[in-house]
C-alpha positions as CSV (number, residue, x, y, z in Angstrom):
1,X,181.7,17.0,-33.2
2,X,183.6,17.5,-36.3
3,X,181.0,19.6,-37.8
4,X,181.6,22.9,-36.5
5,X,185.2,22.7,-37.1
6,X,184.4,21.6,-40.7
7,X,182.2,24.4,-41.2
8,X,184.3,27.2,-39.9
9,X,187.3,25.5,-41.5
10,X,185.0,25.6,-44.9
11,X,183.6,29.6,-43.8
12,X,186.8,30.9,-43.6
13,X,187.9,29.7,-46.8
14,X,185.8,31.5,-48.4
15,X,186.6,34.8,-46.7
16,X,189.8,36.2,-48.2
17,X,191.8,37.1,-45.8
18,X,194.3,40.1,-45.5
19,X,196.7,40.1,-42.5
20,X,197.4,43.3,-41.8
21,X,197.4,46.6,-43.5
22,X,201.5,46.2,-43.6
23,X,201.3,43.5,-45.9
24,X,198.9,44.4,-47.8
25,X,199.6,46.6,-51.4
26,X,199.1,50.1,-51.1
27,X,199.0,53.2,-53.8
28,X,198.4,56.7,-53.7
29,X,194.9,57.7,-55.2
30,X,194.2,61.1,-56.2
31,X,191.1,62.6,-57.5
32,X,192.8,64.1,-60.6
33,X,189.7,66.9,-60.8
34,X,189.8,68.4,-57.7
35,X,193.2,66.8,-55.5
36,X,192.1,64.7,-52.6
37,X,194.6,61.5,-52.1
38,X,194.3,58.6,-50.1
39,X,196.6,55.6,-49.6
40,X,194.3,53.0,-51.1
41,X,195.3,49.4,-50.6
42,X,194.9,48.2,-54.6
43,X,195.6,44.4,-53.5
44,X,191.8,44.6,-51.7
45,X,189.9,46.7,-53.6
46,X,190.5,45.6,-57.1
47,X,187.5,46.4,-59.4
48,X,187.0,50.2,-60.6
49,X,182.9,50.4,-60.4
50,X,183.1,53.6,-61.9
51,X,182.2,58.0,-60.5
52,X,180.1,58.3,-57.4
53,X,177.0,59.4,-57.0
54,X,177.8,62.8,-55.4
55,X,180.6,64.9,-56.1
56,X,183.9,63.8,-58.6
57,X,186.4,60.6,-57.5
58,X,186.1,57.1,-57.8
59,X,183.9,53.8,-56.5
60,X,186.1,50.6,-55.9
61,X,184.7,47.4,-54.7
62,X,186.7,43.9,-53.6
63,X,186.3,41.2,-56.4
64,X,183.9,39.9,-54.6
65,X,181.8,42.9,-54.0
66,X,181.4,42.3,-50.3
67,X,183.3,45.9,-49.3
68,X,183.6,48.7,-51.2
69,X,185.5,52.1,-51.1
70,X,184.9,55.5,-52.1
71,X,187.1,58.6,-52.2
72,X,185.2,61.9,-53.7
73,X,185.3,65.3,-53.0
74,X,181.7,67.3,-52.8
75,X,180.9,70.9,-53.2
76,X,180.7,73.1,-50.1
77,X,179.7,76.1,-51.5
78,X,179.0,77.5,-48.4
79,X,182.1,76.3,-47.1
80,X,180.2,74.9,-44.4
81,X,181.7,73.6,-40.9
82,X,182.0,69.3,-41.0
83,X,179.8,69.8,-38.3
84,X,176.8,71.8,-40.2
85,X,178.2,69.8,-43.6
86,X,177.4,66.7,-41.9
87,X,173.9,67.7,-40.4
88,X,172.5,69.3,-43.7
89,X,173.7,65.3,-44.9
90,X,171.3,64.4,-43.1
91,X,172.9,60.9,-41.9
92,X,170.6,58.0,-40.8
93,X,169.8,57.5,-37.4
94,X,171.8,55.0,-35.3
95,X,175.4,56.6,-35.4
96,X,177.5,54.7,-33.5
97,X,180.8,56.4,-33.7
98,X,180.6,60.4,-34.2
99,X,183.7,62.6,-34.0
100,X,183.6,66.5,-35.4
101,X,186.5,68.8,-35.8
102,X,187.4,72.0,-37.1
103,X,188.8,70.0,-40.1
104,X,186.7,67.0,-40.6
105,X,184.1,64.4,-39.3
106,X,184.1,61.1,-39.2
107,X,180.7,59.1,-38.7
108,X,180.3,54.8,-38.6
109,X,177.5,52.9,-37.8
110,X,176.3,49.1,-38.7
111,X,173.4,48.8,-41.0
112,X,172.3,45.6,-41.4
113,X,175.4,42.8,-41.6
114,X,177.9,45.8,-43.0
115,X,179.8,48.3,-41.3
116,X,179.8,51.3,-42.5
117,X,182.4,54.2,-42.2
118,X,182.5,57.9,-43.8
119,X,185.3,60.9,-43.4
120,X,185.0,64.0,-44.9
121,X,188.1,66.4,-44.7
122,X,187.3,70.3,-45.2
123,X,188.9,71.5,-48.2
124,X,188.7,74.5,-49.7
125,X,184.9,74.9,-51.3
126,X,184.8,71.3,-50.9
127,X,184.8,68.5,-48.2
128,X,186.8,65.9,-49.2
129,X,185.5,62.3,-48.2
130,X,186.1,58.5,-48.1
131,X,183.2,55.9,-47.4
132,X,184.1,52.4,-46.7
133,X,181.0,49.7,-46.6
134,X,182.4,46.1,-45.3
135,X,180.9,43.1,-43.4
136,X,180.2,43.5,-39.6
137,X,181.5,40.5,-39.4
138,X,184.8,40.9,-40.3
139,X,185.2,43.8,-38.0
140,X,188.9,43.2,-36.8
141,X,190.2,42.5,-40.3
142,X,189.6,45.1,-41.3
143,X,189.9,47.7,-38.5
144,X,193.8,48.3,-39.4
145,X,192.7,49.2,-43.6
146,X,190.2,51.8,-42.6
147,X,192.5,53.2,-39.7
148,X,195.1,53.6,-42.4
149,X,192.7,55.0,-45.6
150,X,191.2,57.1,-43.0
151,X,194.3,58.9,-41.6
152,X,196.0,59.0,-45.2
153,X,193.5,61.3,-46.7
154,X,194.7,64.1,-47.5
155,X,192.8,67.8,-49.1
């Protein structure tokens, strides 16, 4: 009988926990090559893991390395639509969440035990994106971070 509670009690120890995106530290990042900002909450991802793969910006991941964040801008040469950006991306199959403006597109789906989320902003020869990866698991933690990185970015 005590068991369960014993292992819960131990399971969320070991998850760190961050209440709400109000309490949590928050800085401006900026991609000083090409101007894309996002409010980027510093307290949670606290480890610099260097340039992404595509494009100019910056990888972050938690200390732990269970999430990670990334804020880039990639060439649009063609100044492409999100829409037509986002198809020649070719995303994988199984999109769960898919909205497509004018402006930008956001895309989010679950690939194995992660979440994962991705908006792109249309910029001016560019589209200007953040990708957040983090455990399915932990859904409602952190449902309030990503609103707020994902409205925040700006260019």
């Amino acid at each position: 009988m005590y068991a369960p509670r014993l292992l819960t009690a131990f399971i969320l120890a070991l998850v760190p926990t961050f209440a709400c995106a109000a309490e949590t530290e928050w800085q401006r990042y900026v991609v000083p090559s090409s101007g894309p900002s996002v409010d980027m909450p510093v307290s949670i991802f606290t480890s610099d893991a260097g340039a992404p793969e595509n494009g100019t910006g910056r990888r972050f991941f938690t200390e732990d390395r269970r999430a990670d964040l990334t804020v880039q801008s990639i060439p649009n040469p063609a100044n492409d639509s999100p829409g037509t950006f986002l198809a020649k991306m070719r995303p994988p199959a199984g999109i769960i969440y898919k909205r497509i403006t004018s402006s930008f597109f956001v895309v989010s789906s679950v690939r194995g035990d992660r979440i994962w989320y991705n908006r792109c902003n249309r910029g001016q020869g560019s589209m200007n994106c953040v990708l957040i990866n983090y455990p399915a698991a932990e859904k409602r933690q952190w449902d309030e971070v990503v609103t707020r990185i994902s409205r925040t970015l700006k260019g």
